[in-house]
BAVEXDREN-134289 format. One record per residue (C-alpha): residue in one letter; z, y, x. Coordinates in Angstrom, 2 decimals. Each point is the difference from the previous one (the first is absolute). Layout:
BEGIN
+---------+---------+---------+---------+
! residuo !       w !       v !       u !
+---------+---------+---------+---------+
!       A !       Z !       Y !       X !
...
+---------+---------+---------+---------+
This chain:
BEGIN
+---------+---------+---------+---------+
! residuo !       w !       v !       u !
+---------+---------+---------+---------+
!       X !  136.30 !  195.63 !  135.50 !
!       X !    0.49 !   -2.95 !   -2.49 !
!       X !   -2.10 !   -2.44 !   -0.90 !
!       X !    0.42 !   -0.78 !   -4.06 !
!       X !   -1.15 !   -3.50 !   -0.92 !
!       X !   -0.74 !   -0.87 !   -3.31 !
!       X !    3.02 !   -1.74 !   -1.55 !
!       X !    0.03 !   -4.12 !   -0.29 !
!       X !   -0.96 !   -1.33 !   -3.45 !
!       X !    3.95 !   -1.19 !   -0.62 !
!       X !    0.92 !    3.61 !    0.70 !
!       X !   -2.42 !    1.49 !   -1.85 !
!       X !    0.71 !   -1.71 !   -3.26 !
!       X !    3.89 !    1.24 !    0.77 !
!       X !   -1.31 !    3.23 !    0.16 !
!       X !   -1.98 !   -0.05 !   -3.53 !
!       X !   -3.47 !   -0.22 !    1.89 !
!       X !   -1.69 !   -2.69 !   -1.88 !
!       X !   -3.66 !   -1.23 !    1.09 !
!       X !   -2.50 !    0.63 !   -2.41 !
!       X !   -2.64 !   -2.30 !   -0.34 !
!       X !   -3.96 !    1.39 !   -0.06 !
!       X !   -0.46 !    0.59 !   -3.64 !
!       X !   -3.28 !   -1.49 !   -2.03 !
!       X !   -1.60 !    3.66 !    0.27 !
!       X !    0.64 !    0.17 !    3.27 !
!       X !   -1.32 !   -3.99 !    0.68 !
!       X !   -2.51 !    0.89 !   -2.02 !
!       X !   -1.94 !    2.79 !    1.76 !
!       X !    0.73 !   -1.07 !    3.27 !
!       X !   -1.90 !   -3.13 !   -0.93 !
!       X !   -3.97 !   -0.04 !    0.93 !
!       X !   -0.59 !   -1.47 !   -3.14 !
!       X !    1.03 !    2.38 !   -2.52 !
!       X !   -2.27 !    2.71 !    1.52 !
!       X !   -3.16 !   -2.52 !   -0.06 !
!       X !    1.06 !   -0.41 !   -3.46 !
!       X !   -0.01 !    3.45 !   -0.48 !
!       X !   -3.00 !    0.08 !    1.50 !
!       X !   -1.53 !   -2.09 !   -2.66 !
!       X !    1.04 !    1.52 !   -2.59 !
!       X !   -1.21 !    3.38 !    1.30 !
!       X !   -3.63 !   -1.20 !   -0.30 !
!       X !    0.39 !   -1.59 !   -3.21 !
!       X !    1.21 !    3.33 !   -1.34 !
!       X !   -2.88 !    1.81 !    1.79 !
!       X !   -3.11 !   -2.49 !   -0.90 !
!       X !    1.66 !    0.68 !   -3.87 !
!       X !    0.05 !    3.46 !   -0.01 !
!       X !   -3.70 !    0.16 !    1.76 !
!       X !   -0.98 !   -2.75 !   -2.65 !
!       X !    2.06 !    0.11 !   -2.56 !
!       X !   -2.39 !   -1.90 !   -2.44 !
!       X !   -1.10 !   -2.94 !    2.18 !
!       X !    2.75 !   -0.47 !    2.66 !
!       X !    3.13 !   -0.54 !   -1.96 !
!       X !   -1.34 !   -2.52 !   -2.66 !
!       X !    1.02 !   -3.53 !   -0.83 !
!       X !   -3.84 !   -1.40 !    1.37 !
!       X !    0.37 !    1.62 !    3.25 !
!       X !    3.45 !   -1.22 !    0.73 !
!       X !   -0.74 !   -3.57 !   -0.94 !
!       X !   -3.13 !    0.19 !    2.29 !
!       X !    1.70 !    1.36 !    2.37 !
!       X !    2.55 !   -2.37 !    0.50 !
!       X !   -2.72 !   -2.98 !   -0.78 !
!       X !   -1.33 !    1.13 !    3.15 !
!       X !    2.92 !    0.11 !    1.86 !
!       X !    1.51 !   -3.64 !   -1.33 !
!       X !   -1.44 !   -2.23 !    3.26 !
!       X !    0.57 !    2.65 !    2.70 !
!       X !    3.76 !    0.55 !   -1.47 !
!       X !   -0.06 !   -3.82 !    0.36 !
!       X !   -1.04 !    0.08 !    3.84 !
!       X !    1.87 !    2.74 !    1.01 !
!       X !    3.20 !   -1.84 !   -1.06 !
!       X !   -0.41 !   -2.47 !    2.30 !
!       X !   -1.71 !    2.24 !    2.67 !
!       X !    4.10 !    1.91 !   -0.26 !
!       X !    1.93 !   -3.21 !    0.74 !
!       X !   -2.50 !   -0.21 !    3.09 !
!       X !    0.05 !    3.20 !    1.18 !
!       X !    3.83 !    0.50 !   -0.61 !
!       X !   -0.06 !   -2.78 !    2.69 !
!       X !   -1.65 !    1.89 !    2.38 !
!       X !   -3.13 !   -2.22 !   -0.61 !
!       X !   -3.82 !    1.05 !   -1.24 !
!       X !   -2.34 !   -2.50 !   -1.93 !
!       X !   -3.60 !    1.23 !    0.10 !
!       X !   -1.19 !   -2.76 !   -1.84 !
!       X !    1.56 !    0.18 !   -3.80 !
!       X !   -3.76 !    1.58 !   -0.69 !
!       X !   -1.60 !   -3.04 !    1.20 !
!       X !    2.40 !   -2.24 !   -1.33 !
!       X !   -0.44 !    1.10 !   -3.73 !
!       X !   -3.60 !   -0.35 !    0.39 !
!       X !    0.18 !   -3.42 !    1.53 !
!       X !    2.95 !   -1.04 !   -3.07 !
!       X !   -2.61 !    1.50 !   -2.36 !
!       X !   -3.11 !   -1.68 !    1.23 !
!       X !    2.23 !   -3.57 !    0.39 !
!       X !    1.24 !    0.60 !   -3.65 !
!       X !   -4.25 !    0.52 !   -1.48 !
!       X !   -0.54 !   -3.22 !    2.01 !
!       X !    2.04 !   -1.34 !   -1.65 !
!       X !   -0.41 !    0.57 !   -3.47 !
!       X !   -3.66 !   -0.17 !    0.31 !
!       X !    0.38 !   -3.75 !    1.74 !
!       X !    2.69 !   -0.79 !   -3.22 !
!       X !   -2.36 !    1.20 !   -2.52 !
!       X !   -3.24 !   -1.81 !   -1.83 !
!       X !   -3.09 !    0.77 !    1.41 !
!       X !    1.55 !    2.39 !    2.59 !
!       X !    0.85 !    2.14 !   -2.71 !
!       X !    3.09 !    1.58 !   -0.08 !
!       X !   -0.66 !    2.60 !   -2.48 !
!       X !    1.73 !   -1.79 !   -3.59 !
!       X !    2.44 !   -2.12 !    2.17 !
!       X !    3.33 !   -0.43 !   -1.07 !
!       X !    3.78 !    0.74 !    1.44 !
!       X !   -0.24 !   -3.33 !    1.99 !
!       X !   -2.57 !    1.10 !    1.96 !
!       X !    1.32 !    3.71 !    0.57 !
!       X !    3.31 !   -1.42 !    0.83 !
!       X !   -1.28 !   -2.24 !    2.63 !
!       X !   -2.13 !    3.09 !    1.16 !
!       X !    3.00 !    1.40 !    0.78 !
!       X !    1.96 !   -2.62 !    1.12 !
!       X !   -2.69 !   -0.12 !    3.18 !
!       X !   -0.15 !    4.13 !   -0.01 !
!       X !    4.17 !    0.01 !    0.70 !
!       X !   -0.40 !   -2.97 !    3.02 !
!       X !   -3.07 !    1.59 !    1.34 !
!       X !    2.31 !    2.93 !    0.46 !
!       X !    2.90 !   -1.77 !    1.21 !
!       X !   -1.74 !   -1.84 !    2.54 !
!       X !   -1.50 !    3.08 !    1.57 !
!       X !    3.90 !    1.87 !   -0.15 !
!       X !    0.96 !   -3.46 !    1.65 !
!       X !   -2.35 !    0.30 !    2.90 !
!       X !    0.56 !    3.56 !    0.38 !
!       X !    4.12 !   -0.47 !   -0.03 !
!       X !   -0.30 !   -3.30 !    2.54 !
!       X !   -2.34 !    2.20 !    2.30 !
!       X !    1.91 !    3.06 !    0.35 !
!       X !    3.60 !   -2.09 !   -0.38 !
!       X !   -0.68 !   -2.99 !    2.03 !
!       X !   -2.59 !    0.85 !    1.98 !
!       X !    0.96 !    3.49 !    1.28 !
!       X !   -2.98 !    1.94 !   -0.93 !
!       X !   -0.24 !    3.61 !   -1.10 !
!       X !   -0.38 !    0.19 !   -3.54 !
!       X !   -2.59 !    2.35 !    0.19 !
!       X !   -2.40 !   -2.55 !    2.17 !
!       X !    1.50 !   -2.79 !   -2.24 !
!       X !   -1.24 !    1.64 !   -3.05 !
!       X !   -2.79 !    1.84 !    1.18 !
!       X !   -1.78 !   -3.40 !    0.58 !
!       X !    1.26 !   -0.88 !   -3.39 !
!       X !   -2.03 !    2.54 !   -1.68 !
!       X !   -3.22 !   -0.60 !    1.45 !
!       X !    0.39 !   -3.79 !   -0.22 !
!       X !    1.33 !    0.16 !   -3.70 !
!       X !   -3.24 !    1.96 !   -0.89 !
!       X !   -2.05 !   -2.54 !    2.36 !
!       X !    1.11 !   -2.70 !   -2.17 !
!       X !   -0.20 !    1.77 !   -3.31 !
!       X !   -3.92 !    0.71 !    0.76 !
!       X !   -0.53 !   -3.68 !    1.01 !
!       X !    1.53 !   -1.22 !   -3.51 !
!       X !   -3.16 !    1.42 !   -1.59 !
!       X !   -2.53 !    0.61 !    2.00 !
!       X !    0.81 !    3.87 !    0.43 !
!       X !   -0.23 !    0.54 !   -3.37 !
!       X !    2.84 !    0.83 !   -2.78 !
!       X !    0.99 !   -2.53 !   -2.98 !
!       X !   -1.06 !    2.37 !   -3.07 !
!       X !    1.22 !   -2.62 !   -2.68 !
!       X !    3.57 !   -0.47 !   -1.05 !
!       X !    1.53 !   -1.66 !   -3.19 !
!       X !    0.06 !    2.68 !   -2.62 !
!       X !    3.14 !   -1.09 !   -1.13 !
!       X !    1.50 !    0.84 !    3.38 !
!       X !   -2.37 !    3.93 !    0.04 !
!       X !    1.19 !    0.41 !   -3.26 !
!       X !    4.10 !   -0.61 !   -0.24 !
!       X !    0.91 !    0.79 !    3.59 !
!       X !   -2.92 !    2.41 !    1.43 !
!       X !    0.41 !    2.41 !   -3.37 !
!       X !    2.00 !   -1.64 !   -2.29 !
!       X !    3.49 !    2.15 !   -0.98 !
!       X !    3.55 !   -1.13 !   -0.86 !
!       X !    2.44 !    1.89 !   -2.77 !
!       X !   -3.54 !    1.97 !   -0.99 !
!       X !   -0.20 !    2.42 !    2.64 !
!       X !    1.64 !   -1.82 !    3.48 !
!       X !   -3.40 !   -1.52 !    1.71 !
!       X !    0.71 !   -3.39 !    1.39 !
!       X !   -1.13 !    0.50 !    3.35 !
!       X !    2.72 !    2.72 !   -0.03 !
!       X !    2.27 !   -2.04 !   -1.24 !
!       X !   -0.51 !   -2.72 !    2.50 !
!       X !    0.17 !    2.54 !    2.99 !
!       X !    3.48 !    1.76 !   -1.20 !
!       X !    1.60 !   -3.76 !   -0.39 !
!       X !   -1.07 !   -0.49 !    3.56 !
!       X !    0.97 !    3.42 !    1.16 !
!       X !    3.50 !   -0.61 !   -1.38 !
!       X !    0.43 !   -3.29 !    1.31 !
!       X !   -1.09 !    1.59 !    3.22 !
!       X !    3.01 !    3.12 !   -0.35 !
!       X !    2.76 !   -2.71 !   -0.60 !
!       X !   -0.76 !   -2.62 !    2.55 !
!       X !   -0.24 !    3.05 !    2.59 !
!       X !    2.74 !    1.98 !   -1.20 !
!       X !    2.79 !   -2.55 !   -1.44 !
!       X !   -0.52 !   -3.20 !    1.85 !
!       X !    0.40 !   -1.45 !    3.49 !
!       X !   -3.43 !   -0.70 !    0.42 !
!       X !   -0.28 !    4.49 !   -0.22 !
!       X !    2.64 !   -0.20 !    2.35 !
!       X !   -1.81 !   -1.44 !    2.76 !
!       X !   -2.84 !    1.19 !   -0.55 !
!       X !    1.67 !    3.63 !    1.14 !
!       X !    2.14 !   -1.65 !    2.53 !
!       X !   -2.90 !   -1.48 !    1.34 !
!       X !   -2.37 !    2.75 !    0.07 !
!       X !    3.28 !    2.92 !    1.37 !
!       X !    0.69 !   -2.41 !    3.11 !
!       X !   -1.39 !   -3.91 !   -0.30 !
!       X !    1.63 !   -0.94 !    3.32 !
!       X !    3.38 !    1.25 !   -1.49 !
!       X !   -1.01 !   -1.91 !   -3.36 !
!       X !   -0.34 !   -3.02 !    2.12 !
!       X !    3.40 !    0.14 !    1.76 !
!       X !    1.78 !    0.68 !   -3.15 !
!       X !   -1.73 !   -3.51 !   -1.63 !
!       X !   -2.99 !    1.08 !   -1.87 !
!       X !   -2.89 !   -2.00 !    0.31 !
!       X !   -2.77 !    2.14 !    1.40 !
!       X !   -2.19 !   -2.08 !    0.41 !
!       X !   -0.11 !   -1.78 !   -3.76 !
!       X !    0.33 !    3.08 !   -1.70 !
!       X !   -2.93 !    1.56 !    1.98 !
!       X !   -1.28 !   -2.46 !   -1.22 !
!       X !    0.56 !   -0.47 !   -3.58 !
!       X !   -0.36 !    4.14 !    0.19 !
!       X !   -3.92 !   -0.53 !    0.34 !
!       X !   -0.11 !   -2.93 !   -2.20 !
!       X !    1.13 !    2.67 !   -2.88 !
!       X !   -2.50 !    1.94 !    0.84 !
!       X !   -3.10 !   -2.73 !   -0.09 !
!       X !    1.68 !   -0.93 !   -3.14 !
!       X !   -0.10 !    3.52 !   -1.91 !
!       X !   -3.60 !    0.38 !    2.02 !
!       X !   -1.19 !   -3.38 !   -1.92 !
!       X !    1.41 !    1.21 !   -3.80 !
!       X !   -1.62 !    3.44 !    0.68 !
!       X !   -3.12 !   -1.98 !    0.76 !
!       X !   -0.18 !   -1.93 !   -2.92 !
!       X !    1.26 !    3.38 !   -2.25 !
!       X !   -3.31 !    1.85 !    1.67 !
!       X !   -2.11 !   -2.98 !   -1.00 !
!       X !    1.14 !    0.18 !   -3.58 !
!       X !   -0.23 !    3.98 !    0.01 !
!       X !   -3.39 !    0.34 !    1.17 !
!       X !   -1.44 !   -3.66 !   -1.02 !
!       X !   -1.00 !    0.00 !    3.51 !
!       X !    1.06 !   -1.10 !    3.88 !
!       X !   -1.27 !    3.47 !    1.04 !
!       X !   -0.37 !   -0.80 !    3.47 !
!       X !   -0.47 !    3.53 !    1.64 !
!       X !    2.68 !    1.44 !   -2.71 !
!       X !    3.19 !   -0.30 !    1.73 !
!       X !   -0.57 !    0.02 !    4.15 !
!       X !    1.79 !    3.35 !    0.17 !
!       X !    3.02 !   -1.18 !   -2.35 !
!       X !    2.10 !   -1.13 !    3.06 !
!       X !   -0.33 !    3.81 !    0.97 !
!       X !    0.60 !    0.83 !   -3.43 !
!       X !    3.41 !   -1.87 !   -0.26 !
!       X !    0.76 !    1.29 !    3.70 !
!       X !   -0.24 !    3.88 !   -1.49 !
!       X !    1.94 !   -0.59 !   -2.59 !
!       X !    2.67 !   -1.98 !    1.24 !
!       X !    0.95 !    2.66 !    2.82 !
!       X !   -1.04 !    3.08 !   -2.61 !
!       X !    2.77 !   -1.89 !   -1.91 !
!       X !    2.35 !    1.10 !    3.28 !
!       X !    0.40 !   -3.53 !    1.38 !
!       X !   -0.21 !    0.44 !    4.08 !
!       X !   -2.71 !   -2.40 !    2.03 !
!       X !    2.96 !   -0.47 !    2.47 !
!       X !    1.98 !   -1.87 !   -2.56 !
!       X !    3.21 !   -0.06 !   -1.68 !
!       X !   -0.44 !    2.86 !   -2.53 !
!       X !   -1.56 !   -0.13 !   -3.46 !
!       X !    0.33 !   -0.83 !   -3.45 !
!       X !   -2.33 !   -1.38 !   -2.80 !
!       X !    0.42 !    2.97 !   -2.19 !
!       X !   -1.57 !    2.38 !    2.44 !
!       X !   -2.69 !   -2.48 !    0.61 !
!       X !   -1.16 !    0.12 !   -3.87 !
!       X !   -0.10 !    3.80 !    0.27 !
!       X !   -1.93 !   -0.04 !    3.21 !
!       X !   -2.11 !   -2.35 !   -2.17 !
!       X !   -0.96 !    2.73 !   -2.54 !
!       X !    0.08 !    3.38 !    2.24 !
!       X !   -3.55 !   -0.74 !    0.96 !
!       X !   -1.09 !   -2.52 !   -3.45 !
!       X !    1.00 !    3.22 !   -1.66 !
!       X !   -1.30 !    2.54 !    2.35 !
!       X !   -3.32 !   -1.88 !   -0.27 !
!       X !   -0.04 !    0.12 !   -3.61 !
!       X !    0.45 !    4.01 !   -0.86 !
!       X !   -2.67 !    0.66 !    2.79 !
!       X !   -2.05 !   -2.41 !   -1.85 !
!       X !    0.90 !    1.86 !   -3.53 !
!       X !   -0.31 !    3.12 !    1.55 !
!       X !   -3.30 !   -0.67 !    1.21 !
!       X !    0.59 !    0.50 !    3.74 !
!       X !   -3.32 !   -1.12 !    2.40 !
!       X !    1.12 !   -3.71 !    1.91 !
!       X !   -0.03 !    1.14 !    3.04 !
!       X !    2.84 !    3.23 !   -0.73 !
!       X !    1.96 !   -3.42 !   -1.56 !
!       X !   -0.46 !   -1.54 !    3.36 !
!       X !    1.79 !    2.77 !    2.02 !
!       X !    2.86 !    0.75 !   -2.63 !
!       X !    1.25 !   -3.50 !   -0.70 !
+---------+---------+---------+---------+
C-alpha cells in the first residue's frame, strides 16, 4: 500500500496545477459580515413591505439615523477597544460628564448665566472642555488598565459610576435645560446639501476616520496585534503599553464629542438618558462580528450592528408593537 502525498508547490506548477486564490464570492460569504449585512437588509425589506407608507420614507430615515449619530460615534471607539481584547463600561458616563462639563461651561461664559443667544465663541469653548473632559477620563482609564495592571472591566466599571457621581455633583442632580440656540439649531437639527442632517454628517466623518485609521494604518495594526496575542505584540516591538493607552484615550475622546452632539440634539445634559449606552455600543460592536477576545473586527460591521437594532426598534415602533414585545425581539 502507497502512501500518495500531495505534490510540492514547484512540482505542481510543472504539472499545470496552479493555486487558485479564494475568489471575492467566495471571501465574501465566508465573511460574518456580509450575512449581518444581509441581515439588515432583510428587515428593512420586511418593516417596508409591512409599512409600506411610513417605513420607507425620507422622515423616517433621517430620524432614524439622527438617533443613531452619538451611539455610531461611541461604538467606534468602543471597536478599537474591544478589538484589543479590552471593555470600557464607562463611555455612558463619560458623555454625560463631557455634556454636563460643556453646559457649565457655556452657562459660566454667557451674560447673566444665560447661554441661550450666545455666540460660536462660547459653543466652541463648550466644546473645547466637552473633548478634554473626555480625554481625561480615556486617559485614566488607559493608565489604569495599561500601567497599573487592572482588569478593564473593574477599571471601567468604577469609571461609570464615578463619571455619573461627578456629573450629578456639577448641578446639583439636576440637568442643564438651556443651550445656545444657535448650537440646538445648526448642529442638533440643522441639515447639510438639503437633506444630509448635520449630526449625521458629523457621525459618518468620524465613522470614516475611524475605518481608515483601523484598517490602513499602523496604529489598526496594533491594535489587532495587540488584542490576537499582546505578549507576542510586545516581543515583536509594539508598544503595549502606550497604545493601550492611547486606545482608551480615543475612546474618552469620541465619548466627549458624542456628549456635546447629545447636548445640542436634545438642548439638554439628560442625565439618566444614556447609562445603558456603554451596553448599547457593547451590542453593537460584537452584533457587528467583532470577538470580546480580540483581534477580529472591522468598522463596517460595527455600523451595521449599529442599525440592526436602531432599525429593528423603529418598524416595531411603526408597526405599533406593545414595548415590552420590543424588549424581547431586539
Amino acid at each position: 500500500m502507497t502512501q500518495q502525498t500531495a505534490p510540492a508547490r514547484g512540482d505542481a506548477l510543472e504539472n499545470g496545477f496552479v493555486p487558485q486564490k479564494p475568489t471575492l464570492w467566495h471571501r465574501m460569504i465566508t465573511a460574518n459580515v456580509f450575512w449581518i449585512g444581509l441581515m439588515l437588509i432583510a428587515v428593512i425589506v420586511v418593516f417596508s413591505l409591512l409599512a409600506p407608507h411610513s417605513f420607507p420614507t425620507l422622515f423616517n430615515a433621517q430620524t432614524t439615523l439622527i438617533e443613531t449619530s452619538v451611539l455610531l460615534i461611541l461604538s467606534v471607539g468602543m471597536t478599537f477597544v474591544i478589538i484589543t481584547a479590552g471593555i470600557d463600561l464607562s463611555v455612558g458616563s463619560v458623555l454625560i460628564f463631557a455634556g454636563m462639563m460643556a453646559g457649565k461651561t457655556m452657562n459660566w461664559a454667557s451674560p447673566g448665566g444665560d447661554p441661550t443667544n450666545a455666540g460660536w465663541g462660547t459653543i466652541m469653548l463648550g466644546l473645547a472642555v466637552a473633548v478634554v473632559a473626555g480625554l481625561l477620563w480615556g486617559l485614566a482609564n488607559g493608565l489604569l488598565i495599561a500601567v497599573a495592571k487592572i482588569p478593564p472591566l473593574v477599571v471601567t466599571l468604577g469609571s461609570f459610576g464615578a463619571a455619573l457621581g461627578a456629573a450629578d455633583l456639577l448641578n446639583g442632580g439636576s440637568d442643564i435645560e438651556t443651550v445656545p440656540k444657535v448650537l440646538n439649531h445648526t448642529l442638533g437639527y440643522g441639515t447639510s446639501f438639503g437633506i444630509v442632517p448635520n449630526m449625521v454628517l458629523i457621525a459618518a466623518v468620524i465613522t470614516l476616520i475611524g475605518a481608515w485609521l483601523l484598517g490602513t494604518t499602523r496604529f489598526g495594526r496594533y491594535t489587532f496585534a495587540i488584542g490576537s496575542n499582546a505578549e507576542a505584540a510586545r516581543r515583536s516591538g509594539i508598544g503595549v503599553t502606550r497604545h493601550l493607552v492611547l486606545v482608551y484615550l480615543l475612546t474618552g475622546l469620541l465619548a466627549g464629542i458624542a456628549g456635546f452632539m447629545s447636548l445640542a440634539y436634545y438642548g439638554t445634559t439628560t442625565i439618566t438618558g444614556h447609562t445603558t449606552d456603554n451596553l448599547d455600543a457593547i451590542s453593537a460592536v460584537v452584533i457587528g462580528g467583532t470577538s470580546l477576545f480580540g483581534g477580529i473586527g472591522s468598522m463596517f460591521g460595527t455600523v451595521i450592528g449599529v442599525f440592526i437594532p436602531a432599525v429593528l426598534k423603529k418598524g416595531f415602533d411603526i408597526i405599533q408593537v406593545p414595548d415590552f414585545w420590543q424588549m424581547i425581539a431586539v
